[in-house]
Every structure is written in C-alpha cells, then in structure tokens.
C-alpha positions as CSV (number, residue, x, y, z in Angstrom):
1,X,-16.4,72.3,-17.8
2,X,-16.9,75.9,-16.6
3,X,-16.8,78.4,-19.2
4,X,-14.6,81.0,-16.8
5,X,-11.7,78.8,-16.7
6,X,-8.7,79.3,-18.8
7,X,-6.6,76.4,-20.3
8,X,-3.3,76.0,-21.4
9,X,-1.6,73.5,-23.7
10,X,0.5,71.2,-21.9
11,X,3.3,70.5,-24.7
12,X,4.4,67.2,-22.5
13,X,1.5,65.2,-22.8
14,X,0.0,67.1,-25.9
15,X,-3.2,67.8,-23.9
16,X,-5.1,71.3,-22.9
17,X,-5.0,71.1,-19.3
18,X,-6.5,74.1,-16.8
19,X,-4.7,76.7,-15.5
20,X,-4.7,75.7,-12.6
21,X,-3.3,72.3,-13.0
22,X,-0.8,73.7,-14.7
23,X,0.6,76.1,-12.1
24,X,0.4,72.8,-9.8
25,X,2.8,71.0,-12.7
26,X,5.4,74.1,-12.4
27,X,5.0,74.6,-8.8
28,X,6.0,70.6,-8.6
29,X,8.9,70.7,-11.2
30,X,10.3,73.8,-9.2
31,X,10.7,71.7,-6.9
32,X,13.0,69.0,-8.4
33,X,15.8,71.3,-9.2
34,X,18.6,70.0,-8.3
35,X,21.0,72.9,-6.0
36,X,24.6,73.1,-7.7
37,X,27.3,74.4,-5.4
38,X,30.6,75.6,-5.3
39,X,33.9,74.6,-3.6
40,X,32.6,77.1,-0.9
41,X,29.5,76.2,-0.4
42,X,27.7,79.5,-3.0
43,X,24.6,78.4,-5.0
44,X,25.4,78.7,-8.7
45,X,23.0,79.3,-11.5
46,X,22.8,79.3,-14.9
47,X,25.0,82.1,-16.9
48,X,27.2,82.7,-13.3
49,X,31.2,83.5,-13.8
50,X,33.5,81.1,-12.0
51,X,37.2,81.0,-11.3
52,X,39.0,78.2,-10.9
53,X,40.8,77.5,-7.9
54,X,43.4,74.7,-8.5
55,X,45.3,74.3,-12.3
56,X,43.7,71.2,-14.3
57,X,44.5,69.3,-16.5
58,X,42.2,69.0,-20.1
59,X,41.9,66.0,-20.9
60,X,41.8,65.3,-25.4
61,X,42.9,69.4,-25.7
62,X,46.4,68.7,-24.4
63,X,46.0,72.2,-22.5
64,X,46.5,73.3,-18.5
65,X,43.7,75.6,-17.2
66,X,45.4,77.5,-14.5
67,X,44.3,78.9,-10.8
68,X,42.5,81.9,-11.5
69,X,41.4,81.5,-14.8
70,X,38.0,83.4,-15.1
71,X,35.2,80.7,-16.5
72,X,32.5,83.2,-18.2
73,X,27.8,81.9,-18.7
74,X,28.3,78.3,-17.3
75,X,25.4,75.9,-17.5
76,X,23.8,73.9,-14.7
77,X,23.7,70.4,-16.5
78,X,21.6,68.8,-13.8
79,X,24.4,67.4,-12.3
80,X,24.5,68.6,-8.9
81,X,28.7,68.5,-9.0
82,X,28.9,69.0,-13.4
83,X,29.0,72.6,-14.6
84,X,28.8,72.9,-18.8
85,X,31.2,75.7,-19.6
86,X,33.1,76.9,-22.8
87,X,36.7,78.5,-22.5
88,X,38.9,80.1,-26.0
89,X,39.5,76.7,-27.8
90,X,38.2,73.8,-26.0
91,X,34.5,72.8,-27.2
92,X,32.3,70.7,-24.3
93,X,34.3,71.6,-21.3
94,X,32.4,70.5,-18.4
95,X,34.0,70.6,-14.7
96,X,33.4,69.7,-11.3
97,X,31.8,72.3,-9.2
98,X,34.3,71.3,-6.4
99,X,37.4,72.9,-8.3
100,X,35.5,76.6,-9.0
101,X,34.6,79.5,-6.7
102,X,31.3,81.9,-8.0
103,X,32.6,85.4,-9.1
C-alpha cells in the first residue's frame, strides 16, 4: 500500500477502496443510465418541465389531465418510458414518456 494514494469509503460494500477504483466504479455506473425520451424524440432529465400532448385519463383520482397542461421537476424513475411527476391534487402520478413533449 503506497502512502501517496488517497482512498475513499465505498458506502456499497462498506470498504475503503482507492481513488482510483473508485472513479473506475462511477465511470462504469455512468454508463448504465438508462436515456428517457420524449414523444419527439428530446432527452429528458431529472427536474425538466413537460406538457402533455393528448388529454388522459387518471386513473383512482377520477380527474382528466388535458392537452397542454404544463407538468413542472419530473423524475427519471429508471424506466426508460415512466416519468414520476406530481400535479395540484394527485399524489404518485407517474406517466408514459410517449404522451409528453420537454418544455
């Protein structure tokens, strides 16, 4: 073990790992995001505004989001085609990247 070498705790295996190793992790978990895209083909990302382009049906909140509504900070869920979203009184909306258009 060299003494010039910095380490870093590595909090998903609980072990102190070098720095090196551990830019090799990130490097390699950069690489397994998944691309989420829109109904025209625009890369979203987390905290992006969306609009919706057809009216849909909520399913459980017995409400109609219309064309055009304005979707404010969605969340990538890993999902490449699921978008986590809230909108004014529905809790755990999530919809289908196909039906909204980035802002």
């Amino acid at each position: 073990m060299s003494g010039d070498e910095d380490f870093v705790y590595d909090e998903a295996t609980g072990e102190w790992i070098s720095a090196s190793e551990a830019a090799a992790k990130a490097s390699a978990s950069d690489e397994d995001v998944v691309e989420v895209r829109d109904a025209v083909g625009n890369i979203l990302a987390d905290g992006d505004q969306v609009t919706l382009i057809k009216d849909l049906v909520v399913k459980g909140a017995g409400q109609t989001l219309k064309r055009g509504t304005l979707i404010k900070s969605i969340r990538l869920t890993g999902d490449p085609q699921e978008i986590d979203c809230r909108f004014e009184g529905i809790k755990g909306l999530v919809l289908r990247a196909e039906f909204v258009k980035k802002r």
